[in-house]
C-alpha positions in Angstrom: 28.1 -25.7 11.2 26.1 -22.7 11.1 26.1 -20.1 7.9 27.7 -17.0 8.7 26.2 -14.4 6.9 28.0 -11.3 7.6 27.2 -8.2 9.3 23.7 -7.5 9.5 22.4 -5.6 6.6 21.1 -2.1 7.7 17.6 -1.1 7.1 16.3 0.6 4.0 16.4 4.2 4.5 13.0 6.3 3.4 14.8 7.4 0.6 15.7 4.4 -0.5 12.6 2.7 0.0 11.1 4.6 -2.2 13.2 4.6 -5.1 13.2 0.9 -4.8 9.6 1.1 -5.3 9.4 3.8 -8.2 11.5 1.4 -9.8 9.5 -1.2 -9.2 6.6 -0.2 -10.6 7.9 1.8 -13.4 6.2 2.2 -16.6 2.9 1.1 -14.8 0.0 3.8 -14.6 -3.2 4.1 -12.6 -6.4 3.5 -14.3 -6.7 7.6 -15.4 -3.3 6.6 -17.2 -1.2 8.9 -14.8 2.2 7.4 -13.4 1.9 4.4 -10.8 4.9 6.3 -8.5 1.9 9.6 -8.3 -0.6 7.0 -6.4 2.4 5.6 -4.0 3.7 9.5 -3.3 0.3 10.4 -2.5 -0.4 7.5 0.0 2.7 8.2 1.6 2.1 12.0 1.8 -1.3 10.7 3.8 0.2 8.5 6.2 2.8 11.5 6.9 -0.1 13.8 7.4 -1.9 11.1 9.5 0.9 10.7 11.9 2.3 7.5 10.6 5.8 6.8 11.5 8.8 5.6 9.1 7.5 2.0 9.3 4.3 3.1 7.9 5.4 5.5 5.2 7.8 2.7 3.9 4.9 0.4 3.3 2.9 3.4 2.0 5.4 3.3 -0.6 5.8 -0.5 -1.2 1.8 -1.0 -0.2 0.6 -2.6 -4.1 4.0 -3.7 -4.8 3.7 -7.6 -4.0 0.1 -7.0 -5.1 0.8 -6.1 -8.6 3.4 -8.2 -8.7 5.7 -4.9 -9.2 8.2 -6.9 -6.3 7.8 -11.1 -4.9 6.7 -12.0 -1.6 10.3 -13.3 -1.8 11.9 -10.2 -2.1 10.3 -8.6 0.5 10.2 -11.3 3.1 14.2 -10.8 2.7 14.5 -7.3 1.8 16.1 -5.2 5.0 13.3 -3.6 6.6 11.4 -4.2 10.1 8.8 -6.8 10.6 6.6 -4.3 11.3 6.5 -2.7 7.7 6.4 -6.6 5.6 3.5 -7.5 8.2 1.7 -4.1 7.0 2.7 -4.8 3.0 1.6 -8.1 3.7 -2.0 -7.0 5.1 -2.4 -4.9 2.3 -2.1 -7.0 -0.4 -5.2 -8.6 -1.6 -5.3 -12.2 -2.6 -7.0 -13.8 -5.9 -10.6 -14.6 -4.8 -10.2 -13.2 -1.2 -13.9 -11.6 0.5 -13.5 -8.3 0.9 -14.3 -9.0 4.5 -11.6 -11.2 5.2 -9.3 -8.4 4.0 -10.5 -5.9 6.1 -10.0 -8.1 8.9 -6.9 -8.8 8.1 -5.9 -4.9 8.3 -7.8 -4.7 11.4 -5.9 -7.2 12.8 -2.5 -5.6 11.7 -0.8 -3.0 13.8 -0.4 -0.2 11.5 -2.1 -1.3 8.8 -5.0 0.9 9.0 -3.4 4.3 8.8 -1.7 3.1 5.7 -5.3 1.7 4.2 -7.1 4.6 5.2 -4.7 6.8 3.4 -4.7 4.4 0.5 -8.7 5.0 0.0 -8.4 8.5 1.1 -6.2 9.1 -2.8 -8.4 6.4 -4.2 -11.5 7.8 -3.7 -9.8 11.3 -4.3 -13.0 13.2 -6.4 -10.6 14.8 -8.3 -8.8 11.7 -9.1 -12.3 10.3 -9.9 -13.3 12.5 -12.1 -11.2 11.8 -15.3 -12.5 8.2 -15.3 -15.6 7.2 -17.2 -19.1 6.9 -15.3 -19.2 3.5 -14.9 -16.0 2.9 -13.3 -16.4 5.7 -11.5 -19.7 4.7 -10.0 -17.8 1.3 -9.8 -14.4 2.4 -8.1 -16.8 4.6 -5.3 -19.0 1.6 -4.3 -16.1 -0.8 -3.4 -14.4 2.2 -1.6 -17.5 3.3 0.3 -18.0 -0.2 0.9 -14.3 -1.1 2.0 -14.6 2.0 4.7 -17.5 0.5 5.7 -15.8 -2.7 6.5 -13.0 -0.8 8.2 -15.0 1.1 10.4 -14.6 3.8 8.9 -17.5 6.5 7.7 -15.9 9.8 6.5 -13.5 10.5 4.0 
């Protein structure tokens, strides 16, 4: 007999998509020590400008989450939001030992992905943002950025 699992759960709603990931990755910080939620704000902020839609911003928002291990594959697989945005979340997490190439194509190949990326390095690569790290990493950080547009397509800032 099949399981009856009630009514279908309604979708996250913006708002609550991103509190669920402020929580999530509370008490984490970027590398210049600043608040982890700052990074997720600003990404979504950049996909708004960019002309994402409410799919996009909502991975903007959950984009490192499976990645840093701030939420499970799990949870999002069954968490109550569209295909579209897990399939985005999904192409943006990097996996251990993964070519950068084989990421990139794996944006690429994801509709709506790359708005969300290119926002992503568009804060990354932020000058400003840059600037309070020490030369190295710097230097570092800018390299794999420049070289990550690069594989994207993707020239400008």
């Amino acid at each position: 007999m099949p399981h009856d699992s009630g009514p279908p759960v309604p979708p996250l709603t913006p708002a609550e998509v991103e509190a669920t990931a402020r929580t999530a990755h509370a008490g984490q910080t970027d590398k210049a020590g600043r608040p982890y939620a700052g990074h997720l704000r600003a990404v979504a902020e950049g996909v708004r400008r960019r002309g994402g839609d409410d799919e996009q911003i909502a991975a903007a928002w959950l984009h490192d989450a499976v990645e840093d291990e701030a939420l499970s594959e799990r949870w999002l697989e069954e968490a109550p939001l569209s295909r579209r945005t897990k399939d985005i979340v999904l192409a943006l997490t990097k996996r251990a030992g993964e070519p950068p190439e084989a990421y990139a194509a794996r944006i690429l190949a994801t509709p709506g992905a790359l708005l969300v990326k290119e926002a992503d390095l568009a804060h990354n690569a932020d000058p400003a943002r840059l600037a309070v790290l020490d030369e190295a990493t710097r230097t570092r950080l800018t390299e794999k950025y420049t070289r990550m547009r690069a594989l994207l397509g993707r020239v400008g800032p």
